[in-house]
C-alpha positions in Angstrom: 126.8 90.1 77.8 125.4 93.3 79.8 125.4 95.4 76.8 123.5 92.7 74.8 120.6 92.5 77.7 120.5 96.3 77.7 120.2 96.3 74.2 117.1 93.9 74.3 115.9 96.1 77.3 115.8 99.4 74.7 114.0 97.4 72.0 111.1 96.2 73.9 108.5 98.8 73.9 105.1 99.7 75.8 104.4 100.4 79.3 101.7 97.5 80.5 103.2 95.7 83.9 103.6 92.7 81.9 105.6 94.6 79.6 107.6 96.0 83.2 107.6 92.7 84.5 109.7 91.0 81.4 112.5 94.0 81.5 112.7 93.4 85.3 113.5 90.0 84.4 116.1 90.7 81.9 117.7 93.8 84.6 117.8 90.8 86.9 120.7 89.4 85.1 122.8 91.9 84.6 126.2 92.0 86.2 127.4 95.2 86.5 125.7 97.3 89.6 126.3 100.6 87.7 124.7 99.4 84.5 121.6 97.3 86.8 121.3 100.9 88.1 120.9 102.9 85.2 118.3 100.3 83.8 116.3 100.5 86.2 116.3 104.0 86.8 115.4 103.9 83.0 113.0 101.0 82.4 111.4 100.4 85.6 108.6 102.3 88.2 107.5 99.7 89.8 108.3 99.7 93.5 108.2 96.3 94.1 110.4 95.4 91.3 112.7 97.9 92.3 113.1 96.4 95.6 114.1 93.3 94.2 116.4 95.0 91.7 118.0 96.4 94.6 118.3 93.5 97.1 120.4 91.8 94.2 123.0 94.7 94.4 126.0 94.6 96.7 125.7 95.8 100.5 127.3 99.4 99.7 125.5 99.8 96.7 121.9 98.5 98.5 121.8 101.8 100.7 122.4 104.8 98.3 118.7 103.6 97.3 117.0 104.0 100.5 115.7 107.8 99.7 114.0 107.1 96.4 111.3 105.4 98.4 108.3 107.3 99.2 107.5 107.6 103.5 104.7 105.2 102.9 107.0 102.7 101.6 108.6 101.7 105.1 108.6 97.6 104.8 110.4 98.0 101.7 113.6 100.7 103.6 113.1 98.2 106.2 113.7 95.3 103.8 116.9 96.7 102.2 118.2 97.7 105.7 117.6 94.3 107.3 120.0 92.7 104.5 122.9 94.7 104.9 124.6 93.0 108.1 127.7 95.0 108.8 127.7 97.8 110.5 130.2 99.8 108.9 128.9 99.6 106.0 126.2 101.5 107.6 127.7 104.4 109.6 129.6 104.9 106.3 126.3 105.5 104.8 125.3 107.7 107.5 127.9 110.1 107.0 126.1 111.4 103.6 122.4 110.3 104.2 119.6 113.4 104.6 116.5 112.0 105.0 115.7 112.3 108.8 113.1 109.0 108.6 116.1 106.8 106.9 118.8 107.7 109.1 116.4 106.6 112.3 116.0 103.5 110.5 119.5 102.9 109.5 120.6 103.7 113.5 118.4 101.9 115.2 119.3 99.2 112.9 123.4 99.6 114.3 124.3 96.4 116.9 126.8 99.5 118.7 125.1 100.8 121.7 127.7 103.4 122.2 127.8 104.3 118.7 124.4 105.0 118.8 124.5 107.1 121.5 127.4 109.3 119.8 125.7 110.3 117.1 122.2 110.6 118.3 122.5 113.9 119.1 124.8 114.5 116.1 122.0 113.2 113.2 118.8 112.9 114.7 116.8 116.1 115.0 113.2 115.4 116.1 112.9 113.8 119.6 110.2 111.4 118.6 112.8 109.8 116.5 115.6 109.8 119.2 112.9 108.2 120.7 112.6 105.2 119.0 117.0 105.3 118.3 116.9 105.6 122.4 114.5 102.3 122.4 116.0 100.5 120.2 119.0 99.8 122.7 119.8 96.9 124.6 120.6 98.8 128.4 117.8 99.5 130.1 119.6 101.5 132.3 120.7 103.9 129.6 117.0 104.1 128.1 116.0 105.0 131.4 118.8 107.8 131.4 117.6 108.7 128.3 114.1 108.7 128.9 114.7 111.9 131.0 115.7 113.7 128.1 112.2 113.1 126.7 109.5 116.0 126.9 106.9 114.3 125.0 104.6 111.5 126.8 104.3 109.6 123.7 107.8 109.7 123.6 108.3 108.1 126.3 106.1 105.6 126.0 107.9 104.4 123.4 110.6 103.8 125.5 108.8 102.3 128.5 107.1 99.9 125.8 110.8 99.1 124.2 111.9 97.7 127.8 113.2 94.1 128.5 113.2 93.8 132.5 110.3 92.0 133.6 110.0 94.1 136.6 110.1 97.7 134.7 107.4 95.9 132.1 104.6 94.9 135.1 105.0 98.1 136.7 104.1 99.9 133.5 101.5 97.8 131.8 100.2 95.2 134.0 98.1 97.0 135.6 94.8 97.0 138.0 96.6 93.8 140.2 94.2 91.6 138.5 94.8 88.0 139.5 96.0 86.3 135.9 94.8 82.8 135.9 95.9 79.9 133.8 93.4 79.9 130.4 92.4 76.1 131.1 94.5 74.4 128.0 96.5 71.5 127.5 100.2 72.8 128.0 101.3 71.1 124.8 98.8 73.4 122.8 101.0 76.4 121.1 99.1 79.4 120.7 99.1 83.2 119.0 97.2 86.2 118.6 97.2 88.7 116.2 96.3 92.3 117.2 94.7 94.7 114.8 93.8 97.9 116.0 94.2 102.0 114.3 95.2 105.3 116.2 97.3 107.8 115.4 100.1 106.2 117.4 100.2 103.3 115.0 103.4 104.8 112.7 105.5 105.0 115.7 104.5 101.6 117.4 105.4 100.1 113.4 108.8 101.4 113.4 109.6 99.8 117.0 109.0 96.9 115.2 108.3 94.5 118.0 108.4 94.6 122.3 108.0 92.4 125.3 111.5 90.8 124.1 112.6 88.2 126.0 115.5 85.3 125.7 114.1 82.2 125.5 116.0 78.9 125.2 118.9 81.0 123.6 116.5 82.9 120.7 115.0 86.0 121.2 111.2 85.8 121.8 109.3 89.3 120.6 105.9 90.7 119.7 106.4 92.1 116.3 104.5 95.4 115.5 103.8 95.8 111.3 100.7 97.3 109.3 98.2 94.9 107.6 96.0 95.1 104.0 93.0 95.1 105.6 94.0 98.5 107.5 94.9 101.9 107.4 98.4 102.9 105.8 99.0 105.7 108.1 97.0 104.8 111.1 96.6 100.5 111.1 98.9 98.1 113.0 98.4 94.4 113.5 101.0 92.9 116.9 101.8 89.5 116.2 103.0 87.2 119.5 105.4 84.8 119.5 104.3 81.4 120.2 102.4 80.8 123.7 101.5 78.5 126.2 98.5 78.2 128.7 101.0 79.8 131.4 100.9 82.6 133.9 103.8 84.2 132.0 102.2 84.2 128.7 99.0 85.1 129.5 100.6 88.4 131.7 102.0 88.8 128.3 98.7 89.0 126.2 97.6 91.4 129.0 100.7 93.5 129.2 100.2 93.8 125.1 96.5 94.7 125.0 97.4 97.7 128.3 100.7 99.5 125.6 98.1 99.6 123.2 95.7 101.2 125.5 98.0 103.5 126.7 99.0 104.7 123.5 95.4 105.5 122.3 95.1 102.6 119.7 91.6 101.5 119.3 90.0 98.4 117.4 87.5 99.9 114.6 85.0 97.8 112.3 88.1 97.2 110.1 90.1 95.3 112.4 89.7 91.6 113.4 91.2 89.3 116.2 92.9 86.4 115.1 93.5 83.0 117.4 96.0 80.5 115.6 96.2 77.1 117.2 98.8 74.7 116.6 98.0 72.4 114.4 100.5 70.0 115.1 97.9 69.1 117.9 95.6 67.2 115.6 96.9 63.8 115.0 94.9 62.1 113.0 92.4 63.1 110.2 89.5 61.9 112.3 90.4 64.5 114.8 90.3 67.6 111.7 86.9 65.9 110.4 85.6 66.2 114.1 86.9 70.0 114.0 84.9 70.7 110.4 81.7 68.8 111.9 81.5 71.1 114.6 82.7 74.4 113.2 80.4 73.5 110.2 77.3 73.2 112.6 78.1 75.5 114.6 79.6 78.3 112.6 76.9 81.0 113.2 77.0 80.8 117.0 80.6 81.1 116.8 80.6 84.7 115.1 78.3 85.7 117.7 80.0 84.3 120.9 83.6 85.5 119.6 82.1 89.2 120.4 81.8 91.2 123.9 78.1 91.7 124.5 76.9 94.6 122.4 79.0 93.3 119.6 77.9 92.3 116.3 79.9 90.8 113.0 82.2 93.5 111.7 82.0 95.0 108.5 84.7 93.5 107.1 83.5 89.9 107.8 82.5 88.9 104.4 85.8 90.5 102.9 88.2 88.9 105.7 86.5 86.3 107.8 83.8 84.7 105.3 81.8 81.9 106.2 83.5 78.8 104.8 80.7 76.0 106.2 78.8 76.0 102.8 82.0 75.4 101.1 83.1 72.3 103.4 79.5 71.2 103.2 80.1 71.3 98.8 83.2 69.7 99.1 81.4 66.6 101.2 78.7 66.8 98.3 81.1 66.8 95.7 83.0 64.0 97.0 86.3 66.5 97.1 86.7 66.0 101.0 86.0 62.6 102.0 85.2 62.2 105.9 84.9 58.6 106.2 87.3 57.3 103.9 90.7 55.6 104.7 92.7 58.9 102.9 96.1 59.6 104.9 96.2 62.5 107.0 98.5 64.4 104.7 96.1 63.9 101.4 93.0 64.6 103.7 94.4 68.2 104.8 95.3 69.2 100.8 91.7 68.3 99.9 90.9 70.6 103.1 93.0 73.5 101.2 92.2 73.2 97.9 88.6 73.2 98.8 89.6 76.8 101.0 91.6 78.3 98.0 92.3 82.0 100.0 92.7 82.6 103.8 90.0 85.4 104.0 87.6 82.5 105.8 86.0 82.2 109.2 88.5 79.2 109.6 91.8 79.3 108.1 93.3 76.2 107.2 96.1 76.9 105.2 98.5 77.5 107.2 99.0 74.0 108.3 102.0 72.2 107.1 104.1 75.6 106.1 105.8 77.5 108.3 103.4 78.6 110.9 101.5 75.0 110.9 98.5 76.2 112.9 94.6 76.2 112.5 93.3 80.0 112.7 90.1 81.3 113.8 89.4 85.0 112.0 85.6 85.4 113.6 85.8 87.6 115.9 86.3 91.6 116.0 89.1 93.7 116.8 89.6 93.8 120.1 92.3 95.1 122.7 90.5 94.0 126.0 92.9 91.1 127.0 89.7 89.4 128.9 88.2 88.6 125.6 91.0 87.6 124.2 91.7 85.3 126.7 88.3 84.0 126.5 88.3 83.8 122.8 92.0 81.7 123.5 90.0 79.3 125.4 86.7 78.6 123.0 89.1 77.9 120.0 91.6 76.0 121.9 89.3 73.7 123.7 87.5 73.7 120.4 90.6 72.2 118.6 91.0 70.0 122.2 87.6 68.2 121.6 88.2 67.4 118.1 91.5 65.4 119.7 89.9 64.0 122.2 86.5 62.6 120.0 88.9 61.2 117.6 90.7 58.9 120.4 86.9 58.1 121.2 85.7 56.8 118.2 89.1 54.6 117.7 88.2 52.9 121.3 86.7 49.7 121.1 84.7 50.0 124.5 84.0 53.7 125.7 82.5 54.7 129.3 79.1 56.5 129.4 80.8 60.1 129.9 83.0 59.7 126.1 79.4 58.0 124.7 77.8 61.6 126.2 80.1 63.4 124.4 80.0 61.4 120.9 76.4 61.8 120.9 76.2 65.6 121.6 78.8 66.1 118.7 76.1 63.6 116.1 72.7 66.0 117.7 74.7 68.9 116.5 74.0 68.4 113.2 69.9 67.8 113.7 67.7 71.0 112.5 67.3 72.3 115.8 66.9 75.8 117.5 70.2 77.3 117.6 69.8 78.4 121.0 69.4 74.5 121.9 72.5 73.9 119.4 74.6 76.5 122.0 73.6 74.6 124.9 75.2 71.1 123.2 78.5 73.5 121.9 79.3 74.9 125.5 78.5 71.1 126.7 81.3 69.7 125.0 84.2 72.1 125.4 83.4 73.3 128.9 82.6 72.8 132.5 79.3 74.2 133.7 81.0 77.5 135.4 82.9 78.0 132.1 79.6 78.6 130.3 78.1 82.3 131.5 80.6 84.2 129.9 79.4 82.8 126.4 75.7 82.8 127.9 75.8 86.6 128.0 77.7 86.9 124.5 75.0 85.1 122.9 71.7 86.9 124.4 73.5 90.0 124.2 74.5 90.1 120.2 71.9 87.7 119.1 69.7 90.0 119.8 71.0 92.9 118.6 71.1 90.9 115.3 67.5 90.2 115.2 66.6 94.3 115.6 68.6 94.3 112.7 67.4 91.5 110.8 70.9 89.8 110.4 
């Protein structure tokens, strides 16, 4: 059968990617590693497709291929790494292996501490990547052994960041004994961020691959560190929390994240954004989500420029990465595509709300919910790596996802006191042609308390000016 399907493979001719794409297809199938190999090596260039090629062959076989990708190419040595679980499979592979930038990888990848430690010396050559070999232990005693050995600041920084005591963390990175106060959130609201930022620290921070591990519950809670489209190659990296609460923990967290960044000189550019995700198991009913595109949809403009410190104004990758989607949810009620006051189920309501998104480049995200993250994110604002603003930021979208909630159990009340008909009535004036500096006022009215309010004040006089000097 093998020598049939490399028959076929020799008789289909042209280069095109569709042309690629059918002889991958037929490789897939073939049995034999040796003679999957040597048709691939023949037929295919694609790196993608050889990455899948490869994941198909057995665990010994996966590594041989680790050095025919190029540096830049990390995710996919990471990829092939990651699913070979046995370990002496592994150091077996490290007796012959060259490349100094896949046997880091293939050690740090080792569960054997003192394995590790024996051959550091042996096969690692550069200290910034017995570096990140020395973080990726589990003692922090030994790293901090180790991290004597270290000459190089950024070297040890690394380490520091690679930590698990709590203690050895806030002595490092939470710094300035600021007093960390609860963000004002339901505590059944799940949260997450999603760093971007560039700096020529970014390639070590990636190869980390996450910090501020914890055990919680029995799984291990991380930040993951990994490079996004929107950024840089060699210098972009986007930190991605686990999932938070409104607690004192967490929110240390967020700041602990935002000061290892710092410290290692990353900074957020105009390519970089700030992403909030809010669980959107938190929404229970489709009145609640239609209360949530009512006052996004009204509101939309003030919410780019209130998402920014003052000084700030839209980055220049909005319209690539963070369009406006209101026009489009204003279409879709046109069209009749996304009914509002219909009786549709929650579950048909929220795949008219996707099909009418079609790509997650949008101001407001909604596709995520009902996959595997299931949360409602908010791409507005810049890049940022002040944890004040992000914490800020935390609050706006969360209570904004709150009042939509809360309306919804308003409207389904027969009789309602005169502080929920207040609140009804500010949501129906925000759709009136009024000035949008009036249209602020009603926004902050609804989601906060009056000494909540400044901080979004001096956002909006700060960068709404700036985008009337430049005619915005």
């Amino acid at each position: 059968m093998d020598e049939e399907k490399i028959q076929e493979l020799d008789s289909i001719e042209g280069n095109e990617l569709s042309i690629e794409y059918k002889k991958f297809q037929i490789i897939l199938t073939i049995q034999d590693d040796d003679k999957k190999i040597a048709a691939m090596k023949k037929h295919i260039r694609n790196a993608t497709f050889r990455l899948e090629i490869i994941l198909t062959l057995s665990p010994e076989r996966r590594l041989e291929h680790l050095e025919d990708f190029k540096s830049h190419l990390f995710q996919y040595k990471e990829e092939i790494i990651d699913s070979v679980e046995d370990d002496e499979i592994k150091k077996n592979y490290l007796k012959k292996a060259k490349d100094q930038e896949v046997i880091t990888k293939v050690l740090m990848s080792i569960e054997d501490d003192t394995y590790k430690l024996e051959k550091i010396e042996e096969l690692v050559k550069e200290e910034s990547n017995r570096a990140l070999v020395i973080a990726s232990l589990k003692d922090d005693e030994i790293k901090s052994e180790k991290l004597q050995e270290l000459l190089d600041k950024d070297n040890q920084l690394l380490v520091k960041i690679s930590f698990q005591d709590t203690k050895s963390l806030k002595e490092n990175f939470l710094k300035f004994k600021r007093t960390y106060k609860q963000i004002g959130l339901d505590k059944q609201m799940t949260i997450g961020i999603e760093i971007e930022s560039e700096g020529e620290r970014a390639e070590l921070l990636r190869k980390l691959k996450s910090f501020l591990k914890s055990k919680d519950k029995k799984e291990e809670r991380k930040w993951e560190t990994k490079n996004d489209e929107s950024l840089s190659d060699e210098f972009g990296l986007e930190v991605v929390s686990p999932i938070l609460t409104d607690t004192k923990k967490d929110v240390e967290e967020i700041y602990m994240a935002c000061e290892m960044l710092r410290q290692a000189g990353q900074e957020a550019n105009e390519k970089c954004g700030a992403h909030v995700h809010i669980g959107a198991e938190y929404l229970k009913s489709k009145e609640a989500y239609a209360n949530l595109l009512e006052i996004w949809g009204n509101t939309e403009r003030i919410m780019y420029i209130i998402t920014n410190e003052p000084g700030s104004i839209p980055r220049g990758g909005t319209s690539n990465h963070a369009e406006p989607i209101s026009y489009k949810i204003n279409q879709a009620i046109e069209k009749g595509s996304i009914e509002l006051n219909d009786e549709q189920d929650l579950q048909t309501f929220i795949s008219s709300l996707q099909k009418m998104q079609n790509n997650k480049e949008r101001s407001l995200n909604l596709l995520n919910i009902n996959n595997q993250k299931n949360t409602i994110e908010f791409r507005v604002a810049n890049g940022i790596i002040n944890p004040d603003v992000w914490i800020e930021n935390i609050k706006l979208f969360g209570r904004l996802v709150q009042r939509a909630e809360k309306l919804a159990e308003f409207e389904q009340k027969s009789n309602i006191n005169e502080e929920e008909r207040q609140q009804l009535e500010l949501k129906e004036r925000l759709e009136e042609d009024i000035p949008e500096k009036e249209k602020l006022e009603i926004l902050l009215d609804i989601l906060f308390e009056e000494e909540e309010k400044e901080v979004y004040r001096e956002r909006y006089k700060a960068n709404s000016n700036i985008l009337k000097r430049y005619r915005i």
